[in-house]
N, C-alpha and C positions, 0 to 999 in steps of 0.2 A: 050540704050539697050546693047551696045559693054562692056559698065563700067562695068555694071553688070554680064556679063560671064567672064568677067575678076575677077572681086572680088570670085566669085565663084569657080572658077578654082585655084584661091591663096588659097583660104580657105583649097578647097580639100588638092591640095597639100604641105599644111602647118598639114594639120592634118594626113596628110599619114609621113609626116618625123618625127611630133610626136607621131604617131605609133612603127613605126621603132625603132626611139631611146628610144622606150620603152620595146619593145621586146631585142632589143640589151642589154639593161641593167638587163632585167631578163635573160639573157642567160649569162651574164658574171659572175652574182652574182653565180647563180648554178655551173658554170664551178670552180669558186674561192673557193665552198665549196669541190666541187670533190676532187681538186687539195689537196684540207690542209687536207683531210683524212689521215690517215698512211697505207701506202700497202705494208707491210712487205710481204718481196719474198717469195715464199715458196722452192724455191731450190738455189741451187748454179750458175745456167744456169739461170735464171729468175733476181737472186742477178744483176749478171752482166752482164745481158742486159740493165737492169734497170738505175745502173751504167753508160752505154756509153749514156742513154739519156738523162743523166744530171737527174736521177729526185730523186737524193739525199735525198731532202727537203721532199718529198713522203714515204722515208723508214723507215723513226720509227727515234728518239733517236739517236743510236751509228751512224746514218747519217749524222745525220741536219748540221756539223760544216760542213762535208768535201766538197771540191769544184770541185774535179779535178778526171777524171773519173779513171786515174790510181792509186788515191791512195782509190779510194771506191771498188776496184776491190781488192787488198790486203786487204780489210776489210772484204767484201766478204768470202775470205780464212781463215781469221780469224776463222769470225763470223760459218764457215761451217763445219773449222775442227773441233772443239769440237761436233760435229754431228756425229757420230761414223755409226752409223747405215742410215741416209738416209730418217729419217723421216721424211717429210714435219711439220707434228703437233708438233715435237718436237724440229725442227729447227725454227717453229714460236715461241714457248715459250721460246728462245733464244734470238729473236731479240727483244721480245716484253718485257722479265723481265730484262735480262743480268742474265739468272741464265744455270744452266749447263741442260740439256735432261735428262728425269727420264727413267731411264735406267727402 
């Protein structure tokens, strides 16, 4: 009678940790799609926050190569000077074409 709550109890808890590591791996996969989306900033304070969290790989194109948060912080200034006026919308079709703000 002992054998048998023992096998029972393995069972349970063999199907509860392949529960788990199945939940775990649909949470990773969704997290890994988040992640490779492009979240082009929409300001210059957003740019380089963005910047100090490392999430380069997250900002479009003119990012992807850079590694090191001071020099995606100068890209930043770059990418923001030719934004004359300030516009959020027009500072995205910036980071997202490499083309100049329609005035």
């Amino acid at each position: 009678f002992f054998f048998f709550k023992m096998v029972g109890l393995r069972s349970i808890v063999l199907l509860l940790l392949l529960a788990l590591a199945t939940v775990n791996a649909v949470v990773m996969q969704t997290s890994n799609k988040i992640e490779s989306q492009s979240l082009a900033p929409a300001n210059i304070e957003e740019c380089k926050v963005m910047c100090q969290r490392f999430a380069m790989s997250a900002m479009g194109s003119d990012f992807e190569d850079i590694k090191h948060p001071n020099v995606c912080v100068k890209k930043c200034d770059q990418l923001f000077a030719k934004n004359k006026r300030g516009d959020a919308d027009d500072t995205s079709a910036i980071l997202k074409n490499n083309t100049e703000p329609r005035e």
